[in-house]
Residue, then its C-alpha position, 0 to 999 in steps of 0.5 A: x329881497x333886492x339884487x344886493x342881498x341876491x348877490x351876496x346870498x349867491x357869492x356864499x352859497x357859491x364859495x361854501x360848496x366849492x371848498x378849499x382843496x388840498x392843492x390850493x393850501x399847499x400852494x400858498x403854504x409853499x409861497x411862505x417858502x419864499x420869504x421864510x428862507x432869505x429873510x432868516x437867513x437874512x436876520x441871522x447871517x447879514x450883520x455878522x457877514x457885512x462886519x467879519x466877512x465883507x470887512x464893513x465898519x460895524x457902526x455903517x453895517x448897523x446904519x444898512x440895517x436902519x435904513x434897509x428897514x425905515x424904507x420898508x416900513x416906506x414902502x410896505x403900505x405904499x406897495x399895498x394900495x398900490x396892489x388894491x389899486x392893480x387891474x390885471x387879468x391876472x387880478x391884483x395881486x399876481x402880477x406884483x408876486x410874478x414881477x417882484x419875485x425876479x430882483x427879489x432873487x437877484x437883489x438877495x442874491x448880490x448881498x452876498x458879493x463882496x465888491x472888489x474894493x477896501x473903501x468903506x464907503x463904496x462898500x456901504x454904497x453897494x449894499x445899501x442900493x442892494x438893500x433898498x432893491x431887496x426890500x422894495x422886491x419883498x414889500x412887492x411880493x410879500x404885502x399881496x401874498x399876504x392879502x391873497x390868502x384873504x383873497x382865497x376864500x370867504x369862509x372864516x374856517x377855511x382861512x384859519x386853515x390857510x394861515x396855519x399852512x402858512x405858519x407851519x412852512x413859515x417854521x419849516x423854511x427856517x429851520x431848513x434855511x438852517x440846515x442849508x446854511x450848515x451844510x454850506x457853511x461847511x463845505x465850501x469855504x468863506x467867503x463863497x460859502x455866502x454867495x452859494x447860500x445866497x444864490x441857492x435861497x434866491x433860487x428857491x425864494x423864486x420857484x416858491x412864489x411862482x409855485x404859489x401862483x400856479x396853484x392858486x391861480x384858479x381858485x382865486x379866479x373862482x372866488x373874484x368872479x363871484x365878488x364881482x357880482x358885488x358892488x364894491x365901494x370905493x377905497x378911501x386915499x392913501x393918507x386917509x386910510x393912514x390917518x384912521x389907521x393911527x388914531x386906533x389906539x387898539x390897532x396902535x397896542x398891537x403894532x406895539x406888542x408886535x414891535x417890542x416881541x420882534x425886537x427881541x427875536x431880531x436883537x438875538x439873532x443878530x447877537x448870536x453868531x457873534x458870541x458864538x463865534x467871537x466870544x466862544x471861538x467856536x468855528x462858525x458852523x457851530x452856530x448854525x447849530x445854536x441858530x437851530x437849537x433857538x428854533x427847534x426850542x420856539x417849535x417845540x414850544x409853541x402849542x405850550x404858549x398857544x394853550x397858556x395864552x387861551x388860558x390866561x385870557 
């Protein structure tokens, strides 16, 4: 036997007897947090905050929308090879998460200030430099949290465990991003109503991923250790990886189905409040609760779809 095999047989050996703790789960099931609040708050607030609240054109805060999310579909792969690139003592993930999470907060948290003039124009200048900070903050933190899991273990049991953790305070955190959203909504009065939520759900996006960082810290120290007795090949080029990605046809029906279901999620939400509020006259608190209804309706239904497509395939 030569040094490799010796090595990889010492890496999971190593990594098996050292199982996950409760700690280390609950720490990057909290990293969730950190997304799950601002981005649902996000899907289901924004439009509607941008047009009936700051006053923007409808057809300028759709084209915030498309440009917010063409430069994250930019800077998501980038930001990943950049991260595989990293050499830090804290590894190659944290230091993105630890420094992205700072205009993450910020960038969040001024979406919701309404600059103090009429021009349409520099309005849609504000929010569009705003959503550019923002969405480079989120790939900066959430395109490495996404690999960390990966990162914590080797065991294929251990990181079903880790996403299922994940999944559950994904839903968690929006439905109390709702509940927060209802309660501010209110008490305080608009348009301060959306600058507390903002700067609340900053707050806790913030603490949420250096929690995750703290707790998970050692563990992902434990595993890199014994990885490193393994000769690592070089990563092929950016473009390269680009390249074979897109010439995986099965890869390409994934990214299809996944686009087409959230299109779906993401046209509703957006849509929702507006036929609560302008088409039901309803106040707006109400929608709130028919944002909660949605989710509560998905939760409650998941393990039916999970056991229907078992069956179906």
């Amino acid at each position: 036997m030569n040094d490799s095999s010796q090595a990889v047989d010492s890496v999971d050996f190593t990594t098996n007897r050292k199982k996950l703790n409760f700690k280390t789960k609950l720490a990057y099931g909290v990293g969730e947090l950190g997304g799950a609040i601002p981005n649902n708050i996000l899907v289901f607030f924004v439009l509607f905050f941008f047009t009936n609240v700051a006053g923007l054109n409808a057809s300028l805060a759709g084209s915030l929308i498309l440009v917010g999310k063409a430069w994250d579909a930019f800077n998501d792969p980038l930001i990943g090879w950049l991260s595989d690139k990293t050499r830090s003592p804290l590894g190659r993930r944290y230091p993105w998460m630890l420094i992205g999470a700072i205009p993450l907060a910020i960038s969040f948290c001024l979406l919701w200030f309404i600059p103090p003039t009429t021009n349409q124009w520099l309005i849609f200048a504000y929010y569009n430099i705003i959503f550019i900070i923002y969405y480079a903050a989120v790939s900066a933190v959430w395109v490495p949290y996404s690999t960390l899991g990966a990162e914590l273990t080797e065991s294929y049991n251990e990181r079903t465990n880790l996403t299922s953790f994940k999944s559950s305070f994904a839903i968690g955190g929006s439905i109390f991003a709702l509940i927060l959203a209802q309660i501010i909504l209110d008490i305080v009065e608009a348009p301060q109503s959306y600058l507390y939520l903002g700067a609340i759900s900053s707050l806790i996006s913030f603490l949420a991923v250096y929690f995750c960082v703290w707790g998970t810290h050692k563990r992902y120290k434990i595993i890199q250790n014994e990885r490193e007795k393994i000769k690592q090949p070089p990563s092929e080029p950016i473009f390269k990886q680009i390249k074979i990605a897109l010439s995986n046809k099965p890869f390409l029906y994934v990214i299809g189905i996944y686009l087409c279901s959230w299109l779906g999620t993401q046209v509703t939400a957006a849509i929702l409040p507006y036929y609560v509020v302008d088409w039901m006259q309803l106040p707006k608190t109400h929608f709130t609760q028919m944002a909660l209804a949605v989710q509560g309706t998905a939760l409650i239904l998941m393990p039916f779809w999970s056991f229907m497509g078992q069956k179906i395939w």
